[in-house]
N, C-alpha and C positions, 0 to 999 in steps of 0.2 A: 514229316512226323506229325501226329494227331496232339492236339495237346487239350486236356479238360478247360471246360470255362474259367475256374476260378486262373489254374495256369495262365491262360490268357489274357485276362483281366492283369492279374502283376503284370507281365509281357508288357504290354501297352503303357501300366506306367510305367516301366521303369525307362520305356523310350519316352517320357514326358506327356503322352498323350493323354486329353480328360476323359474320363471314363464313368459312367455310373456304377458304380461301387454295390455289387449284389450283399444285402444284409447278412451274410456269412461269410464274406470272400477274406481270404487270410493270405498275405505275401511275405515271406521269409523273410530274416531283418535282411538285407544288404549291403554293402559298403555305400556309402553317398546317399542311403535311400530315403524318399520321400515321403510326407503321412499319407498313410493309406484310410480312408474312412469307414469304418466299422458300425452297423448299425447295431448296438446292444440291445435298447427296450423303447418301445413308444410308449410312453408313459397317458394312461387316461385316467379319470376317475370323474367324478360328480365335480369337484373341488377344483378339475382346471377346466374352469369354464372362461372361454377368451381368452385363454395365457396371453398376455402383452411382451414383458420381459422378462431377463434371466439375468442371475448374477452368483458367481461363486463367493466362496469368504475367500480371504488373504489366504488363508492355508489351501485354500481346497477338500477342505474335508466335510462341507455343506453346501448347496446352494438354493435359491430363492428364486419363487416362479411368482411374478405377480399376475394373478387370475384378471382380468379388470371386469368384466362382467357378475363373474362369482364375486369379489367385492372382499378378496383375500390376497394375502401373501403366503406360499407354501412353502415351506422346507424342508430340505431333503436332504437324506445322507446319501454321500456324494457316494461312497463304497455300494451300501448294499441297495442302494436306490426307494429307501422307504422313506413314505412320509412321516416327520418325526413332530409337524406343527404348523397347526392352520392360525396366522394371524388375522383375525377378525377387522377389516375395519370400517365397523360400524360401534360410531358415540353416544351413550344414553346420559341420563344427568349424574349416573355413576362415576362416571368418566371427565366430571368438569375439571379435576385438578391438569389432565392431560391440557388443556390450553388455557395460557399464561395469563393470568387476569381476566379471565374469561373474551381474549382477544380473535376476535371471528373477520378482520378486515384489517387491510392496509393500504396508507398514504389515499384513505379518506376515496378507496371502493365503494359502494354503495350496489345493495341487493335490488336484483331488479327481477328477480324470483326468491323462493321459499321465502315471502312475505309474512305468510299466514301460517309460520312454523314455530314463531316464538323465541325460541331459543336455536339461536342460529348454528350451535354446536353440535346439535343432537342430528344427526346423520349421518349414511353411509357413505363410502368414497368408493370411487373408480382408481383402481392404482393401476396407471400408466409405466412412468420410467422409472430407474433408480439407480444411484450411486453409493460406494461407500468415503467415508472419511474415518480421519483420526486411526489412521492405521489401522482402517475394518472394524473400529469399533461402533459404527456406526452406520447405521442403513438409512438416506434418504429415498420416500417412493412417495411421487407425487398422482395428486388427484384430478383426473379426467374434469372432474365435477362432481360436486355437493347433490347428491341424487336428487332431491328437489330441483333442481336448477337446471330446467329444461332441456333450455336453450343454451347452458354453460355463458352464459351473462352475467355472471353474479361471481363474487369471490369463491375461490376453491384451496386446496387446501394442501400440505403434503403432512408424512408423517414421518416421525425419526425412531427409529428401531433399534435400539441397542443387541447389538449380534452375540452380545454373554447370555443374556438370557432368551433372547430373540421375543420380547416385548416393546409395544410402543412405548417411549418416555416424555414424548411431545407432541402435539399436533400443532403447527404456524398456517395461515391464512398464507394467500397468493393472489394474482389477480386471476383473471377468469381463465381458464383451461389451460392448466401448466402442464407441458410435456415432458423437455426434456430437464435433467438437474446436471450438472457438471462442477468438479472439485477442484479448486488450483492444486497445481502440485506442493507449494509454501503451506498449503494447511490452512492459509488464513479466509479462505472465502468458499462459497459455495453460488451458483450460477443457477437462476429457474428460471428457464424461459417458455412464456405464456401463447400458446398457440393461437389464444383466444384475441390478443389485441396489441401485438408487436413488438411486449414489451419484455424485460427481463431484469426480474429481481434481481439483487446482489444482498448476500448475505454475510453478517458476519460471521465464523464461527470458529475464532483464534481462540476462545475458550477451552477448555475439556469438558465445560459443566453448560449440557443443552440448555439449561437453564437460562443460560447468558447470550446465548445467539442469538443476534436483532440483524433488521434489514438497514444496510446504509443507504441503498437508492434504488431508484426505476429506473433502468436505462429503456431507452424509446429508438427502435430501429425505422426510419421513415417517420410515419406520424401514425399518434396511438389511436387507435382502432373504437370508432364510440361504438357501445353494445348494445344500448339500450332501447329496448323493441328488435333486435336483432332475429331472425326469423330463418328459416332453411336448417340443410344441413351443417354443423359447425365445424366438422371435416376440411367444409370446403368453402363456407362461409369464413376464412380468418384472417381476413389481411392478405400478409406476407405468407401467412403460415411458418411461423420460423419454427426450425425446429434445431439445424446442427448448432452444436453449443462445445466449445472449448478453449482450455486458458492456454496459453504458452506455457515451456515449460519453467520459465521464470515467473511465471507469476502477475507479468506485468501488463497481459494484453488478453481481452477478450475476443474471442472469431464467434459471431452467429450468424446462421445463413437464415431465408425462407425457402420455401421448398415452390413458392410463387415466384423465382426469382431467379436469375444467373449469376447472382455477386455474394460475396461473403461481408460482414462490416465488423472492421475492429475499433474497440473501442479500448482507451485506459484506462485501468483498472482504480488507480489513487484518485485522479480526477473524475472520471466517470465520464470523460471526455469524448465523443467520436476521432478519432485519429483520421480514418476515410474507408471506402470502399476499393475491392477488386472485385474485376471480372472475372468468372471463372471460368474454364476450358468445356465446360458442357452445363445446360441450367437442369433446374429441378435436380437439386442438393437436399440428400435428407440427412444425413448421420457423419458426425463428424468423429474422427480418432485419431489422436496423437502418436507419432511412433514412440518409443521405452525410449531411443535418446533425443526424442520433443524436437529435430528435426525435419520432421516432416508430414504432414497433415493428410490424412488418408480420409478421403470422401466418397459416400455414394451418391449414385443419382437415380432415382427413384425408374422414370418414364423410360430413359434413353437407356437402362440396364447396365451399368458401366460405372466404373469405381476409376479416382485417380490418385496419383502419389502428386503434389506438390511441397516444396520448398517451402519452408515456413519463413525462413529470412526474407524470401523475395517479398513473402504478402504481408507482411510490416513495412518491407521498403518499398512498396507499391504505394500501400494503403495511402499516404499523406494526398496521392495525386489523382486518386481514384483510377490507377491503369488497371491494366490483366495482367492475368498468372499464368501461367501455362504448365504442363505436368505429363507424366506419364498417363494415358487413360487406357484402359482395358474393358471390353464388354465380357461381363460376369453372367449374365441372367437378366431374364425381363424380372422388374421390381426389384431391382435392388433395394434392400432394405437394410439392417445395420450389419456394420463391418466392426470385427474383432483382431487387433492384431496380436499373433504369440509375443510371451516374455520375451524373448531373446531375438526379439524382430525380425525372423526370418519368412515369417508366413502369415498374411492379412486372408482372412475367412470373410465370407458374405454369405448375407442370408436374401433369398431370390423368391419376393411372391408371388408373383405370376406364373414364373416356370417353376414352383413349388421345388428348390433347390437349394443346397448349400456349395458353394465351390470354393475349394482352396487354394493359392496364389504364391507362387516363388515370388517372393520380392526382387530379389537380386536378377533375376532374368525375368521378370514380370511377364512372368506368364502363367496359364493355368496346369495346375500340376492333376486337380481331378476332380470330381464335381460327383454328386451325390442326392438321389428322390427324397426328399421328405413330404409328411400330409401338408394338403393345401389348406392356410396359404401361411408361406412363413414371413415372420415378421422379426419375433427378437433374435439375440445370438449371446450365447456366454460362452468362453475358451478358457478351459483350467487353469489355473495357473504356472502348472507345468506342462500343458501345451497336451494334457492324455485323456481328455474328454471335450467334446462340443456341445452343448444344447441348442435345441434350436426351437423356436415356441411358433405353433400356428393356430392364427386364432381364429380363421374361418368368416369366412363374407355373407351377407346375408341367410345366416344361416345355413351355408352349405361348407362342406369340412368343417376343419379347425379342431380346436380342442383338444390338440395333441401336442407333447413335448419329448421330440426325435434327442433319445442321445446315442450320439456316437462315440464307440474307442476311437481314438488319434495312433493308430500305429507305426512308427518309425523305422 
């Protein structure tokens, strides 16, 4: 019997098999059935130029594209898919009450660019990652670099967003090229780690009132990275390059990986202490994710295309001795780049730049359930909250693609 493509296409998955998912293809709900990936809208305009990342609110009822080239944060209603607000983040002397004391440096940074700017505040930022806190009241998105600032040598910055009104309320200094931010689950701190020179802020932020959030220390992964006269690409000029960054879900341990590197390093959180290192089951680690029950530590690996599930009890009780870890590993896509896991943990997403893809993943049988084209080349990833949308942001290589943000329905 003849049966139509999109026919087919369900067929295939509902025998498990990955499929690339045609931008209209629709499969009857099922009993046991899988997400099907639906491509709704590729979102372009002037405004996503470079999309970096993505992030929904706590509800789902808006989410946030940070442009890093355009030199904004977008937002969007997550329904009708309009843009409802471009945050600008670029500082003029309008803007001095945004940073605390007029505070443009920490633990005695020192500008090794925008010398001849005067007022170290007054600049645009490159917004990279972001996270929220305080139960989504809160948006962290940190800065590539201080547009002046080359060679990303010099202090940089992040900004905090209050998501009621979706305005800055703070700008805080960093050290030089901060990536990624990470939030304990306790509420009480927040994580920046600096791509530019191995290090990683710890913030406080047990407050409610941004006001009150200061940094308690530097933690230093290897040895910190001197900048100064630093020359090349900073890409690839960065150390370690560390980039995976997160807490356990008590709160009491930090995991950072480099994406230079095979090993993850935890550190403690009170003391500020190295604990130790593990080896990890494959190197070049970029994006780290916690499962919902903080179980288990879900990583990509950039080069080798491949994502794994490890134990998170093991790499605490490893860590003291500096051994390895071992895990489930799975090849997902060349360039694996960041992974999302659904609420109710049954399904970890990754976003693939090389093979300009999104693929979805049973946990429980780890394996691929279906896989899906996006424009090249993708990079961030945001999963609804209730698991009924994907974003996926690509932000294009020398000039070539990018500039688009693939959302898919999640169909059940």
């Amino acid at each position: 019997m003849s049966r139509s493509i999109p026919a087919l296409v369900c067929l295939l998955l509902t025998l498990g098999m990955a499929v690339l998912v045609p931008a209209r293809t629709y499969c009857a709900p099922q009993q046991n059935t899988r997400p099907v990936l639906k491509l709704i809208k590729n979102l372009r305009s002037p405004h996503i130029f470079s999309p970096k990342s993505a992030a929904f609110s706590l509800d789902g009822t808006k989410f946030y594209i940070n442009a890093l080239e355009g030199k904004e944060t977008l937002v969007y209603d997550t329904e009708t898919l309009e843009l409802k607000k471009v945050i600008a983040h670029t500082f003029g002397q309008e803007d001095a009450a945004l940073f605390l004391n007029g505070e443009n440096t920490l633990f005695d940074y020192t500008y090794h660019n925008c010398r001849g700017t005067g007022d170290k505040n007054r600049f645009s930022g490159k917004p990279v990652e972001c996270t929220l806190t305080h139960n989504g009241r809160y948006l962290w998105v940190s800065y590539y670099r201080r547009e002046c600032d080359y060679n990303a040598s010099s202090p940089s910055a992040l900004a905090i967003i209050d998501t009621t009104t979706d305005s800055i309320v703070r700008v805080m200094p960093t050290a030089p090229l901060p990536k990624m931010v990470a939030a304990s689950p306790d509420g009480k701190r927040l994580a920046v780690t600096n791509w530019g020179d191995n290090t990683v802020g710890i913030i406080d932020i047990s407050s409610a009132n941004p006001q009150d959030f200061h940094y308690e220390r530097l933690l230093v992964v290897g040895q910190k990275l001197n900048v100064a006269g630093v020359t090349g690409n900073r890409d690839n000029v960065c150390g370690l390059c560390l980039r995976g960054t997160v807490f356990t879900a008590d709160g009491r341990y930090l995991l950072v990986a480099g994406m230079k590197s095979s090993y993850l390093t935890v550190f403690d959180v009170e003391s500020g202490q190295k604990l130790g290192s593990v080896h990890l089951p494959v190197a070049n680690p970029r994006h780290f994710v916690r499962s919902p029950d903080g179980h288990k530590l879900y990583v990509s690996f950039n080069v080798p295309g491949k994502v794994a599930e490890i134990d998170m009890a093991e790499i605490i009780r490893r860590a003291p001795g500096n051994g390895s870890v071992t895990g489930r590993v799975l090849t997902v896509g060349s360039g694996a780049r960041t992974v999302a896991v659904s609420s109710n943990g049954r399904h970890l997403y990754a976003a693939c730049n090389k093979s300009s893809s999104l693929t979805c993943i049973d946990i429980a049988s780890w394996r691929i359930l279906g896989t899906a084209a996006v424009a090249p080349y993708a990079v961030g990833l945001a999963i609804h909250p209730q698991e009924k949308i994907a974003l996926v942001t690509s932000q294009g290589r020398n000039g070539q693609g990018g500039n688009n943000v693939a959302v898919f329905a999640i169909e059940h």
